[in-house]
ROTIMI-500986 format. One record per residue: residue number from 1; x, y, z of N, C-alpha, C, O in turn. Coordinates in Angstrom, 3 decimals. Layout:
<recs>
+-----+----------+----------+----------+----------+----------+----------+----------+----------+----------+----------+----------+----------+
| num |     n.px |     n.py |     n.pz |    ca.px |    ca.py |    ca.pz |     c.px |     c.py |     c.pz |     o.px |     o.py |     o.pz |
+-----+----------+----------+----------+----------+----------+----------+----------+----------+----------+----------+----------+----------+
| NUM |        X |        Y |        Z |        X |        Y |        Z |        X |        Y |        Z |        X |        Y |        Z |
...
+-----+----------+----------+----------+----------+----------+----------+----------+----------+----------+----------+----------+----------+
</recs>
This chain:
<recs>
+-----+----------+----------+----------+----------+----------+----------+----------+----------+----------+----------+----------+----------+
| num |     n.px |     n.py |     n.pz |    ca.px |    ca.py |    ca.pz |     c.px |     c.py |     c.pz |     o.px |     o.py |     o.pz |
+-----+----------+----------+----------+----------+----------+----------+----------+----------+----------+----------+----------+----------+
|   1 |   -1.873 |  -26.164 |   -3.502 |   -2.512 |  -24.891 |   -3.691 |   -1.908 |  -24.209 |   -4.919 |   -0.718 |  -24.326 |   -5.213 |
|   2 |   -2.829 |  -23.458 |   -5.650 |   -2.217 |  -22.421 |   -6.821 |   -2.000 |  -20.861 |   -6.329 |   -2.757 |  -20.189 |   -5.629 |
|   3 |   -0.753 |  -20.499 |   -6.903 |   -0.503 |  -19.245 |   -6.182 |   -0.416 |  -18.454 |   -7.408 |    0.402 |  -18.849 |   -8.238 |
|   4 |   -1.115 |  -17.396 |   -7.683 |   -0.807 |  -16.350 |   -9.313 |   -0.118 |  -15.370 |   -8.115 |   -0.424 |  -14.787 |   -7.075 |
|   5 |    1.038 |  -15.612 |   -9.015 |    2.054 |  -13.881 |   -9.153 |    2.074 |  -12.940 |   -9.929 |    2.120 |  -13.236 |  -11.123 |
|   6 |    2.049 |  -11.653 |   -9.597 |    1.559 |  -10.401 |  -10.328 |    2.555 |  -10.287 |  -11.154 |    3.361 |  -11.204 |  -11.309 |
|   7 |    2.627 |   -9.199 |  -11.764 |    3.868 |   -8.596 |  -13.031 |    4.725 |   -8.081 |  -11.415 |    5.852 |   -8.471 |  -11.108 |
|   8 |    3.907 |   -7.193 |  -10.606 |    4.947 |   -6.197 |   -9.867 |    5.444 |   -7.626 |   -8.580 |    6.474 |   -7.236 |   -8.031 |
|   9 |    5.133 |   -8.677 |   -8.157 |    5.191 |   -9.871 |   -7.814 |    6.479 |  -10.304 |   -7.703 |    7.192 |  -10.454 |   -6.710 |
|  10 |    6.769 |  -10.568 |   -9.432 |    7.820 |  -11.045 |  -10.117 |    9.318 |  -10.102 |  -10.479 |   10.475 |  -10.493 |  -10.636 |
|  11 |    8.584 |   -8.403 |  -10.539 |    9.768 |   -7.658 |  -10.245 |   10.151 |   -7.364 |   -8.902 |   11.178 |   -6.691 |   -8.818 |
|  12 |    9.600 |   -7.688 |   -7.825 |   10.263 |   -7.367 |   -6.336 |   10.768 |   -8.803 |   -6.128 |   11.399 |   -8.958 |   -5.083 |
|  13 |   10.631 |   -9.800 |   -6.849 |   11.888 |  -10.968 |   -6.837 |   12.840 |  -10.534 |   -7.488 |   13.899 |  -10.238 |   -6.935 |
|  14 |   12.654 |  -10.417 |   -8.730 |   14.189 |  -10.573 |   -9.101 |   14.698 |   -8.810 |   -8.897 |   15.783 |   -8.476 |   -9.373 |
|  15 |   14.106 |   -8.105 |   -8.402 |   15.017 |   -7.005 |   -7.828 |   15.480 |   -6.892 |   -5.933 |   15.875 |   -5.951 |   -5.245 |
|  16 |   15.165 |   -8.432 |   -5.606 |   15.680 |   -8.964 |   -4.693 |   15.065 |   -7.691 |   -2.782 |   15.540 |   -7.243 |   -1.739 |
|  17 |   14.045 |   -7.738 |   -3.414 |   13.328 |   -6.798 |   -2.411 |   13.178 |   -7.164 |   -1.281 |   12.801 |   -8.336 |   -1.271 |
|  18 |   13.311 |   -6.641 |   -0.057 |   12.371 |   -7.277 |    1.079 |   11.134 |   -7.623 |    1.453 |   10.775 |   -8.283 |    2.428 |
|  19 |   10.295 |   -6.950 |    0.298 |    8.715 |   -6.809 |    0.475 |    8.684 |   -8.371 |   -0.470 |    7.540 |   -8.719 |   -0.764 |
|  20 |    9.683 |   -9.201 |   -0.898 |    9.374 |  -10.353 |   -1.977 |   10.087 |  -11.759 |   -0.789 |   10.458 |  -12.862 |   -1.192 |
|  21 |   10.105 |  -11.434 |    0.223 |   10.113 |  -12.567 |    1.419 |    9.016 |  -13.741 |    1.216 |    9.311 |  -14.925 |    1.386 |
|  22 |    7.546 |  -13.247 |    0.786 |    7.223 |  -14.277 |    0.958 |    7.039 |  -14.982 |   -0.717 |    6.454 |  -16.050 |   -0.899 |
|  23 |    7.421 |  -14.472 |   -1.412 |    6.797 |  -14.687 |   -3.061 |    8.494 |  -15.414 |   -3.145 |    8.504 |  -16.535 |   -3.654 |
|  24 |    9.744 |  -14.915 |   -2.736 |   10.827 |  -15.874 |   -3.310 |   10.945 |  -16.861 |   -2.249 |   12.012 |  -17.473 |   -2.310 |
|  25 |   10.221 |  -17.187 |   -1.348 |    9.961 |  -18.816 |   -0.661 |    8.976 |  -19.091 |   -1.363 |    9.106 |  -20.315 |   -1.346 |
|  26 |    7.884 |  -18.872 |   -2.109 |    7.396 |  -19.702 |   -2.976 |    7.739 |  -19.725 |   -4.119 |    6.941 |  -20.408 |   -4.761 |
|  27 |    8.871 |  -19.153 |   -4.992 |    9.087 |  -19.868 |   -6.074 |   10.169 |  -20.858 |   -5.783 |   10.323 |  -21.998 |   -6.220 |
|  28 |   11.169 |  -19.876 |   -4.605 |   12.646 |  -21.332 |   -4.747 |   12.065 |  -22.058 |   -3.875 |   12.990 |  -22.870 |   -3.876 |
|  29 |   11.392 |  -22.466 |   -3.172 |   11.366 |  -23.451 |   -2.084 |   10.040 |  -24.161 |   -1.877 |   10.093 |  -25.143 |   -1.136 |
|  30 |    8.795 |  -23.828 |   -2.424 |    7.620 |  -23.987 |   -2.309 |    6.912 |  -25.289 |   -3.538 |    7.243 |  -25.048 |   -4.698 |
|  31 |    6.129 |  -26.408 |   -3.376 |    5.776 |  -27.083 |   -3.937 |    4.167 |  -26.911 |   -4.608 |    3.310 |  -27.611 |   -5.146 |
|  32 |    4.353 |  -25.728 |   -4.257 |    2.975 |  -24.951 |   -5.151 |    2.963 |  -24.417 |   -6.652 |    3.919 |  -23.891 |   -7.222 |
|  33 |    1.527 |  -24.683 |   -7.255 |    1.604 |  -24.305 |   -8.425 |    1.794 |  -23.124 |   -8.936 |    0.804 |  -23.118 |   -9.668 |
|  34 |    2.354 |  -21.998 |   -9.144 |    2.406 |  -21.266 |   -9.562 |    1.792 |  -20.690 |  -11.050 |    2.226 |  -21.238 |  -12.063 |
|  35 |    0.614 |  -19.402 |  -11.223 |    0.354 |  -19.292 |  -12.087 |    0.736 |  -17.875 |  -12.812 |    0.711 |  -16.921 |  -12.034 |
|  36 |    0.968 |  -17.669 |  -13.717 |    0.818 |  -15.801 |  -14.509 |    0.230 |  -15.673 |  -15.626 |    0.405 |  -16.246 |  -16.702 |
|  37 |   -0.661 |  -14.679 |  -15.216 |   -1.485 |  -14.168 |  -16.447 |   -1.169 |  -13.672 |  -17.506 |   -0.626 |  -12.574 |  -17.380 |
|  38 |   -1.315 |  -14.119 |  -18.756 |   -1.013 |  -13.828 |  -19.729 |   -0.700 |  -11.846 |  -19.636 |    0.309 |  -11.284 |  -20.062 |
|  39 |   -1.547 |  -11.369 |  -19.160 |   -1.336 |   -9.909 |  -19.183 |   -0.217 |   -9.541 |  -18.500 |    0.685 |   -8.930 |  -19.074 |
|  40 |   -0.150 |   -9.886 |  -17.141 |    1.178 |   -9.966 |  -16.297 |    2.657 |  -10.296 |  -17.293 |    3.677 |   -9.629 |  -17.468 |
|  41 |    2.132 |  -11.880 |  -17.914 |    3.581 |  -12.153 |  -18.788 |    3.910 |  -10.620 |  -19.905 |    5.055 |  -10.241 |  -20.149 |
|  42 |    3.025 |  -10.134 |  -20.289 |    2.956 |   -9.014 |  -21.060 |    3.889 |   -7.924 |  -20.885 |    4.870 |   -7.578 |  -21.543 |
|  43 |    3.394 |   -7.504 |  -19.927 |    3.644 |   -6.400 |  -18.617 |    5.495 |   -6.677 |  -18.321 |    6.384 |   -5.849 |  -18.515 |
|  44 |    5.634 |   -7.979 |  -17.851 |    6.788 |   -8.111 |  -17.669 |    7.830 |   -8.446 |  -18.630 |    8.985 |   -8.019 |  -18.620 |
|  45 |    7.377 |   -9.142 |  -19.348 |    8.354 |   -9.677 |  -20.625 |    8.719 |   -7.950 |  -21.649 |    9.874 |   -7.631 |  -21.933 |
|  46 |    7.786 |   -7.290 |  -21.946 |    7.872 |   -6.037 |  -22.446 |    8.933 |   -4.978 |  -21.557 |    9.759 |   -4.159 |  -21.960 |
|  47 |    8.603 |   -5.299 |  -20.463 |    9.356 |   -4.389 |  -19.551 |   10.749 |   -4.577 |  -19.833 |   11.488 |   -3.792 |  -20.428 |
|  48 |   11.017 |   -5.636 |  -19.373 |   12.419 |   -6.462 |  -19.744 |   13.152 |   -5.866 |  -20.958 |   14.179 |   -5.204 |  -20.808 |
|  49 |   12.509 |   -6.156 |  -22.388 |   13.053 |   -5.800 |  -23.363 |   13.104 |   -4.224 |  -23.349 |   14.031 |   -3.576 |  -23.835 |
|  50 |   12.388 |   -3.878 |  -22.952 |   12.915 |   -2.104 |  -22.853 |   13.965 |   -2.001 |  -22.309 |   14.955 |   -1.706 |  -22.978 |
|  51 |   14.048 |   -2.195 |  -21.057 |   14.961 |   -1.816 |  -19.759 |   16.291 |   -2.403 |  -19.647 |   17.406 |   -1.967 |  -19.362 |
|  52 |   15.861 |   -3.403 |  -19.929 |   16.895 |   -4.767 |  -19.784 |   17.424 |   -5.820 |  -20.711 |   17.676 |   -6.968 |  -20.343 |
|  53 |   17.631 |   -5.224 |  -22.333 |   17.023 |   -6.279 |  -23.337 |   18.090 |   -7.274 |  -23.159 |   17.772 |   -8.312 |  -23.740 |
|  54 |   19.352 |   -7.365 |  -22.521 |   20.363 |   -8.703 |  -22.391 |   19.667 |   -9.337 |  -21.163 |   19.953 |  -10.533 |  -21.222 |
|  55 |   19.002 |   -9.143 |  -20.233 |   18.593 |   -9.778 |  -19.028 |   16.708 |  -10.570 |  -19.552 |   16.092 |  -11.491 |  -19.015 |
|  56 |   16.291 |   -9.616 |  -20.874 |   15.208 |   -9.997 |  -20.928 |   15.302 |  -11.720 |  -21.157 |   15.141 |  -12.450 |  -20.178 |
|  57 |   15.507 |  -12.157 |  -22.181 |   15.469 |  -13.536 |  -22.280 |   15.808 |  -14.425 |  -21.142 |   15.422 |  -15.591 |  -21.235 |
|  58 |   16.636 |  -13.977 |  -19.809 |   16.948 |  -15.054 |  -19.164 |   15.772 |  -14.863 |  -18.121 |   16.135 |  -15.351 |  -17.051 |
|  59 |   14.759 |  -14.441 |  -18.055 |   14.086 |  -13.498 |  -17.280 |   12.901 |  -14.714 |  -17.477 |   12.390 |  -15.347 |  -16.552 |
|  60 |   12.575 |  -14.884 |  -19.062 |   11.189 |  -14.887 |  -19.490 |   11.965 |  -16.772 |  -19.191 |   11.106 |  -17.611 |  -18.917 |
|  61 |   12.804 |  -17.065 |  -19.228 |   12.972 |  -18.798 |  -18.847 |   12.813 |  -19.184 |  -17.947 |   12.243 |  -20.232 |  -17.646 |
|  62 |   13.371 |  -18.278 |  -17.199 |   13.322 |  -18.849 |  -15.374 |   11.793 |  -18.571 |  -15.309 |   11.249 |  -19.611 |  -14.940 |
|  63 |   10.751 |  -17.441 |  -15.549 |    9.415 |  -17.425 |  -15.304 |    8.919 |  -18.722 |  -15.593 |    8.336 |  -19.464 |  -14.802 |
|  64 |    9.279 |  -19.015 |  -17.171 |    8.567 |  -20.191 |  -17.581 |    8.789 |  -21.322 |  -17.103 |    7.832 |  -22.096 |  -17.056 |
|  65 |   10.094 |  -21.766 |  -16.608 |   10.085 |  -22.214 |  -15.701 |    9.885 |  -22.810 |  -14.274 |   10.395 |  -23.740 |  -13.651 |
|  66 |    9.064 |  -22.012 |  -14.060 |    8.279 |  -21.748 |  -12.308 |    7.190 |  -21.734 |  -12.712 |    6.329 |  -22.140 |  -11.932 |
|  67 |    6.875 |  -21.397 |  -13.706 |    5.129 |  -21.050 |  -13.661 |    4.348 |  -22.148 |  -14.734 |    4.780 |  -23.078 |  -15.416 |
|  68 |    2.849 |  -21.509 |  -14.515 |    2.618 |  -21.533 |  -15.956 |    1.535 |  -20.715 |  -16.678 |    0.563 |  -20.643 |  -15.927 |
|  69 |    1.343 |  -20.155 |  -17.685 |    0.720 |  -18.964 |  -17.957 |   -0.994 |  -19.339 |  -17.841 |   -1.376 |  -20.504 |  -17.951 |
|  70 |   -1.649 |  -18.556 |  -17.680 |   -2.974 |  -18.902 |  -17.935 |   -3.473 |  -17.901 |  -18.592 |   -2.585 |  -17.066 |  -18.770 |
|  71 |   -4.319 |  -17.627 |  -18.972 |   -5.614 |  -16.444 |  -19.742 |   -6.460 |  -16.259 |  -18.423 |   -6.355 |  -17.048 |  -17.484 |
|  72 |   -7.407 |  -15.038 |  -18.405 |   -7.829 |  -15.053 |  -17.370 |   -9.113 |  -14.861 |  -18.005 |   -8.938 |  -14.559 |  -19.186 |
|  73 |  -10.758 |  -14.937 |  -17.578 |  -11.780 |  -14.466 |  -18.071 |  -12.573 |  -12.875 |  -17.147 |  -12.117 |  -11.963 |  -16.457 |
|  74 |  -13.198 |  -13.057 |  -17.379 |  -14.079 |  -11.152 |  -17.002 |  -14.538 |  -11.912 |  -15.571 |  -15.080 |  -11.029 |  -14.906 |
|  75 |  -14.552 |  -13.220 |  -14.789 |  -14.902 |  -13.014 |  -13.127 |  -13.574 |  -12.706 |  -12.946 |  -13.260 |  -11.570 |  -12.590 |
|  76 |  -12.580 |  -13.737 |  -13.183 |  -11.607 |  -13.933 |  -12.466 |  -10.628 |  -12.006 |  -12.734 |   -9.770 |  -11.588 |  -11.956 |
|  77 |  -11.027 |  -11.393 |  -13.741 |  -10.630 |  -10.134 |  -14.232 |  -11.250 |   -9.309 |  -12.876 |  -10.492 |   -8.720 |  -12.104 |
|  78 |  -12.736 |   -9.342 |  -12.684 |  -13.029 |   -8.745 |  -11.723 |  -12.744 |   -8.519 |  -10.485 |  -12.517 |   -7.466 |   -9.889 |
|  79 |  -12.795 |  -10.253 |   -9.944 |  -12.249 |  -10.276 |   -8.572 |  -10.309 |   -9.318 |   -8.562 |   -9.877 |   -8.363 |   -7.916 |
|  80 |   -9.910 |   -9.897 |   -9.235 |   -8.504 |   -9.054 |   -9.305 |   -8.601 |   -7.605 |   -9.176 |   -7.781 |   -6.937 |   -8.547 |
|  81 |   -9.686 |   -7.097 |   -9.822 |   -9.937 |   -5.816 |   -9.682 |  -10.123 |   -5.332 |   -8.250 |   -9.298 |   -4.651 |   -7.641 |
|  82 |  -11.335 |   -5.769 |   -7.758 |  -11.811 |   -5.800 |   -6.050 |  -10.961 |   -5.895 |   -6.019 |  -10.388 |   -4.817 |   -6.174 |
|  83 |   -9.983 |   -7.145 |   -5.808 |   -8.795 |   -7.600 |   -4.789 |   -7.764 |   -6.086 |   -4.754 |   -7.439 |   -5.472 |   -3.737 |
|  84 |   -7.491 |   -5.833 |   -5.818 |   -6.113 |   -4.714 |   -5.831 |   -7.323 |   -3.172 |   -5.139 |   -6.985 |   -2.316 |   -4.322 |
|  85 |   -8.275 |   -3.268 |   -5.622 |   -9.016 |   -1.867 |   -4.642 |   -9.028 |   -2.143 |   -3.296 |   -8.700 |   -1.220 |   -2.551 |
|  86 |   -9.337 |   -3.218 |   -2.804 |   -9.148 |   -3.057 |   -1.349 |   -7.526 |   -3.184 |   -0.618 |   -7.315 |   -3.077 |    0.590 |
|  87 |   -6.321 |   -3.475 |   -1.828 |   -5.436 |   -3.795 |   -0.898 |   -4.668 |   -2.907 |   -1.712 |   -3.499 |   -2.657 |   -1.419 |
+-----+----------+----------+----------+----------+----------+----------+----------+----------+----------+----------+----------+----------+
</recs>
């Protein structure tokens, strides 16, 4: 199965959250594909260098590492849209 992780996804892992129970069993332990959207990588990699610019680089390896980026088009844009309005 492919699993896309959000930008906010990827910060309640590595800020070691409880609400990221089920997202850090699928990156350390899970044999699923993992995907992130180019906008997400955006979102987060930018964040990083603001906030965090010595943590940014080790940040954007381990992502690349686990994942792999995709582009998204205007359905798959949409459904994301629906998806985050209803939840």
């Amino acid at each position: 199965m492919t699993v896309l992780i959000d930008s906010n996804g990827w910060f309640q892992y590595f800020l070691g959250s409880k609400k990221a129970a089920e997202i850090r069993r699928i990156i350390e332990n899970s044999n699923e594909k993992i995907v992130l959207s180019l906008i997400n990588f955006i979102e987060i990699y930018s964040t990083y260098l603001r906030d965090s610019p010595n943590e940014a680089e080790e940040k954007l390896v381990f992502i690349r590492n686990r994942s792999e980026l995709k582009d998204i088009n205007y359905i798959v844009a949409s459904l994301a849209v629906k998806l985050k309005g209803e939840h």
